[in-house]
C-alpha positions, 0 to 999 in steps of 0.5 A, a space after each residue: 500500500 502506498 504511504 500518504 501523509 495525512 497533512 501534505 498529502 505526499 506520497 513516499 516518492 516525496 517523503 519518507 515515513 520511517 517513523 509512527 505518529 502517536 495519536 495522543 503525544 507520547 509525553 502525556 500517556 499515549 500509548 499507540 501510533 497512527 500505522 507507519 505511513 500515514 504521516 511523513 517524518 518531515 511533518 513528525 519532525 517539523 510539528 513537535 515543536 507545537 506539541 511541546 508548547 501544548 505539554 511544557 508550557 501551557 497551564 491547564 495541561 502543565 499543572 494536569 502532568 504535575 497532578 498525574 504524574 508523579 516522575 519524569 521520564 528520567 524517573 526524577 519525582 516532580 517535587 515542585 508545588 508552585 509554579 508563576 503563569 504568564 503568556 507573551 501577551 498577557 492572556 494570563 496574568 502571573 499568578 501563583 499555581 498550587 499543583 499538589 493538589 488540584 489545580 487551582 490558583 492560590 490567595 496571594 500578595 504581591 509586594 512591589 517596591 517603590 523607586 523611591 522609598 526603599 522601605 515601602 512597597 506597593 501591597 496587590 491582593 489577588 484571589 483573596 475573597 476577604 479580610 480574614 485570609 487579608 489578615 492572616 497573611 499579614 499576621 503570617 508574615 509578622 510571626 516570621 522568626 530569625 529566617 535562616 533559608 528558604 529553598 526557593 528557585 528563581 522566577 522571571 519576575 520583576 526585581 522589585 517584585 515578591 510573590 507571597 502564598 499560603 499552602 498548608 499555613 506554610 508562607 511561600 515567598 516567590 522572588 526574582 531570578 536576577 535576585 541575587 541570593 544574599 538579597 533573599 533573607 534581607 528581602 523577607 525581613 524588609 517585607 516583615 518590617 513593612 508589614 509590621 509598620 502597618 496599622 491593621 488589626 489582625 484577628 487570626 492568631 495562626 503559628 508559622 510553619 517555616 516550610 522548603 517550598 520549591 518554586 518553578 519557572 515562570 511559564 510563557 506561551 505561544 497560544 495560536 502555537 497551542 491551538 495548532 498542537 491541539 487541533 492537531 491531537 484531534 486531527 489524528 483521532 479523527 484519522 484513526 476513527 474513520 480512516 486514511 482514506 476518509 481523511 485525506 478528503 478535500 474535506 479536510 484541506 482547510 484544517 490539515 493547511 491550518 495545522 501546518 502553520 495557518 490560522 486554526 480559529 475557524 475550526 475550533 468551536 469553544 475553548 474551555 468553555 462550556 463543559 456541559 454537553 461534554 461532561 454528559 457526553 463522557 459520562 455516557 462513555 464512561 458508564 458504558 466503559 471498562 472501569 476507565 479513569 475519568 482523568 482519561 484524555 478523549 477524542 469524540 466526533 461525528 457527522 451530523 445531519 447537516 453533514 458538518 463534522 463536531 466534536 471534542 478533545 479533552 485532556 486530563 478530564 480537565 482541559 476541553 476545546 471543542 471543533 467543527 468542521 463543514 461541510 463533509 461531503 464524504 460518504 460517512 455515516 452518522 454515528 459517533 464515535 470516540 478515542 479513549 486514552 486511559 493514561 493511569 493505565 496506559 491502554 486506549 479503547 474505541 467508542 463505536 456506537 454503530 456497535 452496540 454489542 462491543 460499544 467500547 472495546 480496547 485497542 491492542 497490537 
């Protein structure tokens, strides 16, 4: 059978395809590959970089590999519990993220410097909902014994600038990573004296757990880059769901050309918005699943009645982006259909509803 890749559409009398494409990315539990010949090893090559943008940097999914992960690939335990968020363009605000648990952004101050006043800050709560957890930062912070050390690594914050949290009554102080170490203790003690020159009536009494946070790097990210790598996932379930042939439509030119470096937005439906046709969709294939994990990631599609392809990609149970595609002209039926990866497990399934005998079954090799 002759090799052609499902993106450029050449053959292997142009490319070679030595290589297999993973329908989910390896990096995130996926376990089997589209078969060899479908995608060439120029585009495996040339679109990893879009993948890594996706995995590496982007929130949602970052946070997601630290909460289900618990090694690396070099089998070093991911340790770290924070991590400081922005994009290139401001898409997300820096934020302190907690990743021990569920994600979720913490309460937090950010004390800012003055140029003029060395010894006063400008104080920005962010996520803190009222004055009792207000309060008890600032009583947290005034209880600050003699601070030997704090194992913190450097963010790409400002210089002037110190992230506070509280994770488990224990005071995180994230600071800038061209902030030399010397300056770190001072620093704490400069913000101390601050705090404490405040007149402010502080009505929790709470003790001081001096802890070894870890912090991480601030994150920044490319978002048309993610969309491309997601769109992407979702291009390759839809291959393996309806096959080579059916995808190498004229159908799907538009998308396939978007991917490799074109404009992806007027395929993507909703981006994290609303969950509640998803939700319900999953929790139909899980009810009818083989104790599959709800942390699963998930390809969904089908072709409705207006002959318009529409579906999902979901990551983590956590991350959702939802596509259409129109119009599909070619002779598919009306079923849907689904890819299942069970990362905790390592093993995927098939959700098939023209078969309603075996509606989901697992994929083997």
């Amino acid at each position: 059978m002759c090799s052609q890749c499902i993106y450029t559409k050449m053959t292997d009398s142009d490319s070679s395809f030595s290589s297999k494409e993973h329908i989910f990315p390896k990096s995130i539990g996926g376990v089997y590959c589209l078969p060899k010949g479908w995608v060439s090893d120029d585009v495996n090559n040339d679109l990893s970089g879009l993948e890594l943008e996706l995995i590496r940097k982007y929130p949602t999914i970052v946070m997601a590999r630290y909460l289900y992960l618990t090694k690396s690939r070099k089998n070093h335990v991911n340790y770290d519990s924070i991590r400081v968020f922005q994009d290139e363009t401001g898409y997300l605000s820096k934020q302190i993220i907690n990743l021990k648990s569920n994600p979720i952004t913490m309460p937090q101050l950010i004390f800012r410097r003055n140029y003029d006043i060395s010894q006063d800050y400008n104080v920005q709560a962010l996520n803190i909902e009222n004055d009792d957890v207000f309060y008890n930062f600032f009583n947290l912070i005034k209880k600050i014994p003699a601070i030997n050390w704090i194992d913190l690594k450097r963010t790409e914050i400002d210089e002037l600038e110190c992230y506070v949290t509280i994770i488990n009554n224990t005071l995180y102080f994230v600071f800038s990573e061209s902030l030399p170490s010397n300056k770190v203790i001072d620093e704490i003690n400069q913000i101390k004296k601050y705090v404490e020159s405040r007149c402010i009536e502080l009505r929790l009494e709470r003790e001081l757990i001096l802890g070894r946070g870890s912090v991480n790097i601030q994150t920044s990210f490319q978002m048309e880059k993610v969309r491309r790598a997601v769109a992407k996932i979702y291009f390759n379930g839809i291959a393996r769901l309806f096959g080579h042939e059916f995808i190498l439509n004229d159908d799907f030119d538009g998308i396939r050309n978007a991917i490799l470096g074109g404009n992806i937005d007027s395929y993507i439906a909703g981006w994290e918005s609303d969950f509640t046709n998803i939700e319900k969709t999953l929790s139909y294939i899980y009810n009818n699943g083989q104790n599959i994990n709800k942390s699963s990631h998930v390809i969904f599609s089908m072709v409705d009645r207006d002959r318009v392809l529409k579906g999902f990609l979901v990551l983590y149970g956590l991350f959702h982006v939802s596509f259409h595609i129109e119009p599909i002209a070619s002779n598919v039926d009306f079923f849907p259909r689904g890819y299942i990866c069970d990362h905790e497990l390592k093993k995927e399934y098939i959700f098939d509803a023209s078969n309603q005998d075996t509606l989901i079954r697992e994929v083997k090799f």
